[in-house]
C-alpha positions in Angstrom: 5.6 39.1 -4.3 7.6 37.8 -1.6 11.1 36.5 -2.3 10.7 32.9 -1.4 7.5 33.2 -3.4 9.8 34.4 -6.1 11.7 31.5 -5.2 9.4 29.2 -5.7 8.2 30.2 -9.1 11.9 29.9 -10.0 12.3 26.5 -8.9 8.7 25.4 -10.0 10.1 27.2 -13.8 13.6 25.3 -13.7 11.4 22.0 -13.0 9.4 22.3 -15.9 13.1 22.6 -18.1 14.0 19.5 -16.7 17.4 21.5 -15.6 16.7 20.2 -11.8 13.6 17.9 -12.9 13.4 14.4 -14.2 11.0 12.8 -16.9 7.8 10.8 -15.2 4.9 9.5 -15.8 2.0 10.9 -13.9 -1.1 8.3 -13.4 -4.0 10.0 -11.9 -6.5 8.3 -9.7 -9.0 8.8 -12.8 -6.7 6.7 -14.9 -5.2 9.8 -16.6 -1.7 9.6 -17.7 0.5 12.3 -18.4 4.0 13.7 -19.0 5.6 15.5 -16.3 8.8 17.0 -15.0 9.5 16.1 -10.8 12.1 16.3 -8.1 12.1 13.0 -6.9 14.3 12.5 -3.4 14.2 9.3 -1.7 13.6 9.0 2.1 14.5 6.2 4.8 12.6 2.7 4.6 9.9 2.6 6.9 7.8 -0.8 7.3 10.3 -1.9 5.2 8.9 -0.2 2.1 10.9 2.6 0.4 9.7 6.2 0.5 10.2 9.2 -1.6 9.3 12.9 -1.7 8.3 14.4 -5.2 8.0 17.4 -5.6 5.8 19.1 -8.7 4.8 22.8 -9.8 1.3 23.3 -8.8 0.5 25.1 -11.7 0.5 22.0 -13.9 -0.2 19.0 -11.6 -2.2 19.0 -9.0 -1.6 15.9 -6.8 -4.2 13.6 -5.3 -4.0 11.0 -2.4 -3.8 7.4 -4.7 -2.1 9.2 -7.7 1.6 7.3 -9.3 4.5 8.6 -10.5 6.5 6.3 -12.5 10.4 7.4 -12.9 13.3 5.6 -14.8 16.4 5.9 -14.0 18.9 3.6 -16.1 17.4 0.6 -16.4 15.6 0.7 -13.1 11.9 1.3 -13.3 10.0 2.9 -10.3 6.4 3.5 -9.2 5.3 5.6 -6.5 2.0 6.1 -4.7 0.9 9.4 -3.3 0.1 8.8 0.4 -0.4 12.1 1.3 0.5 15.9 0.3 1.6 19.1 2.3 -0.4 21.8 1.9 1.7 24.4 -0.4 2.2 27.8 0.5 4.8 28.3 -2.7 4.5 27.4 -6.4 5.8 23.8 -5.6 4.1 21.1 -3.8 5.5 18.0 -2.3 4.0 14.9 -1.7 5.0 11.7 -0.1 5.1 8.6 -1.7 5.7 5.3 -0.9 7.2 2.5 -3.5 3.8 0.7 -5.3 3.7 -3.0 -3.5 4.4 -5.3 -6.7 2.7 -8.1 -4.6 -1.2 -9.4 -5.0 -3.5 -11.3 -2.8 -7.3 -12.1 -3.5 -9.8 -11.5 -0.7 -12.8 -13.7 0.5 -15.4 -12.4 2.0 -17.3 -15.1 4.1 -20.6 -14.5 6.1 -22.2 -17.1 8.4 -25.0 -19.0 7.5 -26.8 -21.3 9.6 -28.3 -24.1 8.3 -31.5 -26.4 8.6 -30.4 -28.4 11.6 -29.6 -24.8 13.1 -25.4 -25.3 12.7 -23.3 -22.2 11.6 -22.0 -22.4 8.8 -19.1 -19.9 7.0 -19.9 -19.5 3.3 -17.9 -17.0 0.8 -20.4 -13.8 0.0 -17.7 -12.1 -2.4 -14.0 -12.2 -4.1 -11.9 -9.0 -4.1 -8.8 -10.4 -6.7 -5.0 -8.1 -7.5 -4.9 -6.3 -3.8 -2.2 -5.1 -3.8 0.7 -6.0 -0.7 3.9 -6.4 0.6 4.5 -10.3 2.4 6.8 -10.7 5.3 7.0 -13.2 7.9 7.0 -12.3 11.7 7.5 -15.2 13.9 6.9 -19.0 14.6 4.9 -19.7 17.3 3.9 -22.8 19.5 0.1 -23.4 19.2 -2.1 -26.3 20.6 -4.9 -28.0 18.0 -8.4 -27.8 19.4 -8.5 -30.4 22.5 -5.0 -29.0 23.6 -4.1 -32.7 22.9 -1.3 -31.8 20.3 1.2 -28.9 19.9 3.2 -27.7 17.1 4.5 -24.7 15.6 2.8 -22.1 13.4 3.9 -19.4 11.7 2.7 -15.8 11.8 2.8 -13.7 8.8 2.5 -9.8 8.3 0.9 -8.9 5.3 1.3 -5.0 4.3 -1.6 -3.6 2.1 -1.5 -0.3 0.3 -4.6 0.7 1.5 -7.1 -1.3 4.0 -10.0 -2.5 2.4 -13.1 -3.6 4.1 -11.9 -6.6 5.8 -13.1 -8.5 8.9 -11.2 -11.7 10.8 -13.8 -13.8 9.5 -12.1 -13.6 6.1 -9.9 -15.1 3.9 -6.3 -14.0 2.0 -5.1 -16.3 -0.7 -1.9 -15.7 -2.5 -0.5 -16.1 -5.9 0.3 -19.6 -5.1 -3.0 -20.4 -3.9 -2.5 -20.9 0.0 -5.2 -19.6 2.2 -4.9 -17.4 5.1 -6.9 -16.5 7.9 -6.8 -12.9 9.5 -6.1 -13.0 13.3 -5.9 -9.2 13.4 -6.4 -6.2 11.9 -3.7 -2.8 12.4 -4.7 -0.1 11.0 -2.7 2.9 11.6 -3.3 6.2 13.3 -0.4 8.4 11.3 -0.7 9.3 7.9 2.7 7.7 7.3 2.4 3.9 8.2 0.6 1.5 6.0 -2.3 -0.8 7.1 -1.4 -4.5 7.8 -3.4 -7.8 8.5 -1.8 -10.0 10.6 -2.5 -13.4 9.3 -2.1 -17.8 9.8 -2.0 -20.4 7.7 -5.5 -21.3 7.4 -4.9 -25.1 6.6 -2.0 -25.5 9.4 -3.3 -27.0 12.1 -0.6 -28.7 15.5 
């Protein structure tokens, strides 16, 4: 055995004392929770949604993409969701994690249908309710209504999802308040750090 193996059973060993470890909650993908013992260090914002490394033994918890660790520190509550996890060469694993978005948004679905007198018509096919997200606003922009007789301005809003679902710019967000959205585009990243995002209007603004 190597010494930074040796190291790393030593450090995996003092986690499970909780001497450099600190209590969590582990929530598997499966819906299994369990006690465990993790390093939790906190990393820069990025998409303006806070990031951590955690770091667990191997031995005892084997850590998937989608997993939660849930850590309490005070009076302060946090949840975070594995996004990915570095391939460990030592008896310790980390994983990177990204703060659970406390925000939820139902999707419709719509198809087009056409009807007897041969019109298109956009009906809703399904209803995908508590996605979760993260809302921010981008811009205001100046937009004509159809004709190009009026003008007016219209905002443009991000809207950060923990992980992209099947959606299409035919469909529809709503939020908690009930305000529909329509999706102008669709970003999904190429990294495995960035979070997918819909870039969305007010569906019943119109200039």
């Amino acid at each position: 055995m190597s010494l930074r193996e040796q190291f790393a059973l030593d450090c995996a060993a003092i986690l499970n004392t909780d001497e450099l470890g600190e209590n969590a909650t582990w929530t598997r993908t499966t819906g299994a929770t369990l006690p465990r013992c993790v390093r939790l260090i906190e990393q820069p914002d990025r998409q303006t949604v806070r990031r951590a490394h955690v770091w667990t033994p191997i031995a005892s918890t084997v850590v998937s993409v989608g997993d939660l660790f849930t850590v309490k520190r005070g009076a302060i509550t946090t949840i975070w969701r594995v996004m990915y996890t570095d391939p460990a060469e030592t008896a310790i694993q980390r994983s990177y994690c990204h703060q659970q978005l406390s925000e939820l948004v139902t999707l419709r679905k719509r198809r087009t249908a056409s009807t007897e007198s041969k019109a298109e018509r956009a009906t809703i096919d399904s209803q995908t309710t508590e996605i979760r997200c993260k809302w921010f606003q981008s811009s205001a922009e100046i937009e004509s209504s159809q004709g190009g007789r009026r003008r007016g301005i219209v905002g443009e809003f991000y809207l950060m999802l923990q992980e992209l679902t099947d959606v299409n710019v035919s469909d529809t967000i709503v939020d908690a308040d009930g305000l529909a959205y329509r999706i102008e585009r669709i970003e999904n990243q190429f990294n495995r750090v960035d979070l997918p995002y819909l870039i969305l209007k007010r569906s019943d603004v119109w200039a």
